[in-house]
C-alpha positions as CSV (number, residue, x, y, z in Angstrom):
1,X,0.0,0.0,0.0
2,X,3.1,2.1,0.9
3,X,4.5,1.8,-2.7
4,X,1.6,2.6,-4.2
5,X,0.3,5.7,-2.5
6,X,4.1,6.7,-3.5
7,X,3.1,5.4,-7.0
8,X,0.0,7.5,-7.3
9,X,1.5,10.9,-5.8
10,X,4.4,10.6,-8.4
11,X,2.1,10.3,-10.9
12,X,-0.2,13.1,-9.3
13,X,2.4,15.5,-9.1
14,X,3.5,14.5,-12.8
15,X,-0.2,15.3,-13.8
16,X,-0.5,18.8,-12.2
17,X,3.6,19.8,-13.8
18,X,2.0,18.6,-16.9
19,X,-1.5,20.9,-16.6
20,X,1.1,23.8,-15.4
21,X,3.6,23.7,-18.1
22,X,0.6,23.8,-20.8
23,X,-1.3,26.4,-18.9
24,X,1.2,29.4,-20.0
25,X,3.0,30.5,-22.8
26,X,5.8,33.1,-23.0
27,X,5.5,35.3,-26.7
28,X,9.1,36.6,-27.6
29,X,10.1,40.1,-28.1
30,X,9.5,40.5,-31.9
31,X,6.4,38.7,-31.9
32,X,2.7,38.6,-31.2
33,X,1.0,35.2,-30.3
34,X,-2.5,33.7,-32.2
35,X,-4.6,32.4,-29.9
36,X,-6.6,28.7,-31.5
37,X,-9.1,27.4,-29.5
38,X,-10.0,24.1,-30.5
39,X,-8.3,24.6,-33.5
40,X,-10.1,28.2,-34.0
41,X,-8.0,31.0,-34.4
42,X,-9.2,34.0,-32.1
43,X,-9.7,37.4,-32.7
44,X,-6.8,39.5,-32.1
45,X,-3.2,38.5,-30.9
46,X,-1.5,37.8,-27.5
47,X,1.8,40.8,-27.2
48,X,5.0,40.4,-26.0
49,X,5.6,38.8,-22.5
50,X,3.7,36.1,-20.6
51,X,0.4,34.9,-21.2
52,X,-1.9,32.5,-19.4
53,X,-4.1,29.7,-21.7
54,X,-6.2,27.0,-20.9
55,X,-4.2,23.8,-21.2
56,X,-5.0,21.3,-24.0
57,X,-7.6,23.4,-25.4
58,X,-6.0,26.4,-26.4
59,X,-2.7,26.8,-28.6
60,X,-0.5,29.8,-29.5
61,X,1.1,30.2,-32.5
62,X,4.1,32.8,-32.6
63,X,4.1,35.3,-35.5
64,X,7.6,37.1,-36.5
65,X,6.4,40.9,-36.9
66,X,10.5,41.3,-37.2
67,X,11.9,42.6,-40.9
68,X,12.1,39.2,-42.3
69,X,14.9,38.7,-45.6
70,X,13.3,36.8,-48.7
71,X,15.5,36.1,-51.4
72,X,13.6,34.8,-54.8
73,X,15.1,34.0,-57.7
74,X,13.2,34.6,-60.9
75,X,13.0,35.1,-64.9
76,X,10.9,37.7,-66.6
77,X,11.2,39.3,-70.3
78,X,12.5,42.7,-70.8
79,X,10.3,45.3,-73.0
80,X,13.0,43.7,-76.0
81,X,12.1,40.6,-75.2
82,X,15.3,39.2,-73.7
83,X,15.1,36.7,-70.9
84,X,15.6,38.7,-67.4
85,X,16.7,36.0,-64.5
86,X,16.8,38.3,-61.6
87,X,17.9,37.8,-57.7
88,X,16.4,39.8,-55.4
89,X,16.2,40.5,-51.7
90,X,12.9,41.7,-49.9
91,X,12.8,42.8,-46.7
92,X,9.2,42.6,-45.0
93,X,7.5,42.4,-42.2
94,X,3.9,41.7,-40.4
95,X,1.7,43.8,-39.2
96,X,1.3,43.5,-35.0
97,X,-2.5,44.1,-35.6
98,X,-2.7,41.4,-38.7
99,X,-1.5,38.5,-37.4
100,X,-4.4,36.5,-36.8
101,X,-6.1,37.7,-40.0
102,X,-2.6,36.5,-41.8
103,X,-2.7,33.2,-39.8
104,X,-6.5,32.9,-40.4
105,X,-6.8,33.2,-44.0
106,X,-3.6,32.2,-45.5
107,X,-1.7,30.1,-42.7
108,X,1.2,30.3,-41.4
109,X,3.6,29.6,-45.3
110,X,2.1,33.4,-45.9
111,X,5.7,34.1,-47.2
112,X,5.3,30.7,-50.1
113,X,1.4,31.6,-50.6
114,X,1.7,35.0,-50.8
115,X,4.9,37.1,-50.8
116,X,7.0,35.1,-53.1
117,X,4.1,34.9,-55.6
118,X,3.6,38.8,-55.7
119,X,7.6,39.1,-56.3
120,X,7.4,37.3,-59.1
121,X,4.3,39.1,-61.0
122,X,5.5,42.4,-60.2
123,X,8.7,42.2,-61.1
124,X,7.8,40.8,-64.8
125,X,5.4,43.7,-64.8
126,X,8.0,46.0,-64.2
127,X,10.8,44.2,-66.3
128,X,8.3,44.7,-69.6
129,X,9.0,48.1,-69.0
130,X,12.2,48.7,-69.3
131,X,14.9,47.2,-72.0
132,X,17.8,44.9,-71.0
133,X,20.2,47.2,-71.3
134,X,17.7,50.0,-69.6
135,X,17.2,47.4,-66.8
136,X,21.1,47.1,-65.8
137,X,21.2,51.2,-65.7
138,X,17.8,52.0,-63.9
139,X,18.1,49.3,-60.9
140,X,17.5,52.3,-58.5
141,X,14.3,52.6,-60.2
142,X,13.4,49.2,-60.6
143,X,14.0,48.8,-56.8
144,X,11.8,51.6,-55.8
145,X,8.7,50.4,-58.1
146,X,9.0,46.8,-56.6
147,X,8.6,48.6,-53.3
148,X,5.7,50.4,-54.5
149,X,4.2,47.3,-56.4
150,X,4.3,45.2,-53.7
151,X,2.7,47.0,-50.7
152,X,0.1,47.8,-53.4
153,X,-0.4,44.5,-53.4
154,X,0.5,42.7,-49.9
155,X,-0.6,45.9,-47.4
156,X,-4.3,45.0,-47.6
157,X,-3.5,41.3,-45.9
158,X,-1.2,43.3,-43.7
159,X,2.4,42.8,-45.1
160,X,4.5,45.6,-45.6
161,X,7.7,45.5,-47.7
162,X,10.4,48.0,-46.4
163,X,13.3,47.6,-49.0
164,X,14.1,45.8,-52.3
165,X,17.9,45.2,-53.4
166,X,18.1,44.1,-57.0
167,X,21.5,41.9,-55.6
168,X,21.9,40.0,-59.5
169,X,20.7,40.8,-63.5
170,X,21.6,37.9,-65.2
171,X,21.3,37.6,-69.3
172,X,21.5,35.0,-72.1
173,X,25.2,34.3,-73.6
174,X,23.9,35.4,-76.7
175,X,23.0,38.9,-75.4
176,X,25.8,39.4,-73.6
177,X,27.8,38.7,-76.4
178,X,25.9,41.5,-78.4
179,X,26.3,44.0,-75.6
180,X,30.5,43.5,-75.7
181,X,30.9,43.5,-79.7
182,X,28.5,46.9,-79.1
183,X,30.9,48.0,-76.8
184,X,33.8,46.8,-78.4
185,X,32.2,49.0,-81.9
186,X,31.7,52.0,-80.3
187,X,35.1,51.8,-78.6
188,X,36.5,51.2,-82.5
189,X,35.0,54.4,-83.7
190,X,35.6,56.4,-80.8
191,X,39.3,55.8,-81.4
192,X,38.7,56.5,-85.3
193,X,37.4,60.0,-84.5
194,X,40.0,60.8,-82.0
195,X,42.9,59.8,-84.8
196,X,40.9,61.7,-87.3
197,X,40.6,64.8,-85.2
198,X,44.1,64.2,-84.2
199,X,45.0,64.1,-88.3
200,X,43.0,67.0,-88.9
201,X,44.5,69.0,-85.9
202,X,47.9,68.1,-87.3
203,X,47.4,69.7,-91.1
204,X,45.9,72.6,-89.7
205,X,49.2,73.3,-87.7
């Protein structure tokens, strides 16, 4: 009987650790905490600190409202109709008062579902409207529209895009090759004109 009243209060006191442990959560600085109940997300978001829930029936997912780095790598066709592959870098982040929307209607892959996605159609709307070349000298302002193009899109589900750096353009062989016997001509006849007006400058003196 000894052994197992000792039995029974081990196990008693393992219950109530286990009821204890599940009956808080802690939400990180950085990030705001989505309540489920019974697998059903609740209105509005738990902020930083500790937090009581009710143990086994409610959960909290932790959203990173942090600038978060994407990088995507993708093709799209210049207004000359060269192939554009591009790497970029988006910085983002969530909105505090959005996270359970986000979580609600999209999940938590919001980044896969919907970020990456928007990257990719507005930079190919973008890319249309500039040449290749065009595209390698207006970065700056190929940066600055992505910016504009995607909280256009994204700030509605409560994503807001901070920054866009353009870190690679990369072309086909063939039109690089164009672009260095271009270079490579207008080089030629720049040093044909200087001889000439070197020539001419001679027989005038």
């Amino acid at each position: 009987k000894k052994t197992l009243g000792i039995v029974i209060g081990i196990a008693a006191a393992l219950l109530l650790l286990i009821v204890a442990m599940n009956s808080f959560t802690i939400v990180e600085a950085g990030h705001t905490g989505v309540v489920l109940t019974l697998g059903k997300v609740n209105e509005g978001v738990l902020q930083e600190g500790f937090h009581f829930k009710a143990p086994f029936v409610q959960e909290v997912v932790k959203i990173d409202n942090r600038i978060v780095k994407l990088e995507v790598d993708t093709e799209a066709f210049s207004k000359d109709l060269q192939t554009v592959a591009t790497t970029l870098a988006i910085n983002y982040r969530v909105d505090t008062s959005k996270s359970y929307s986000i979580y609600k209607n999209i999940g938590a892959d919001y980044e896969t579902v919907l970020v990456a996605p928007a990257v990719n159609e507005v930079l190919k709307a973008i890319t249309a409207q500039y040449t290749a070349e065009e595209s390698v000298t207006n970065r700056s302002l190929i940066s600055d529209g992505l910016v504009e193009g995607l909280n256009d899109k994204l700030n509605a589900s409560g994503l807001y895009v901070t920054d866009v750096n353009i870190i690679n353009f990369d072309f086909s062989e063939a039109f690089i090759n164009a672009i260095e016997e271009k270079q490579v001509a207008q080089q030629q006849l720049l040093k044909a004109e200087t001889e000439k007006q070197t020539a001419i400058t001679n027989a005038e003196a």
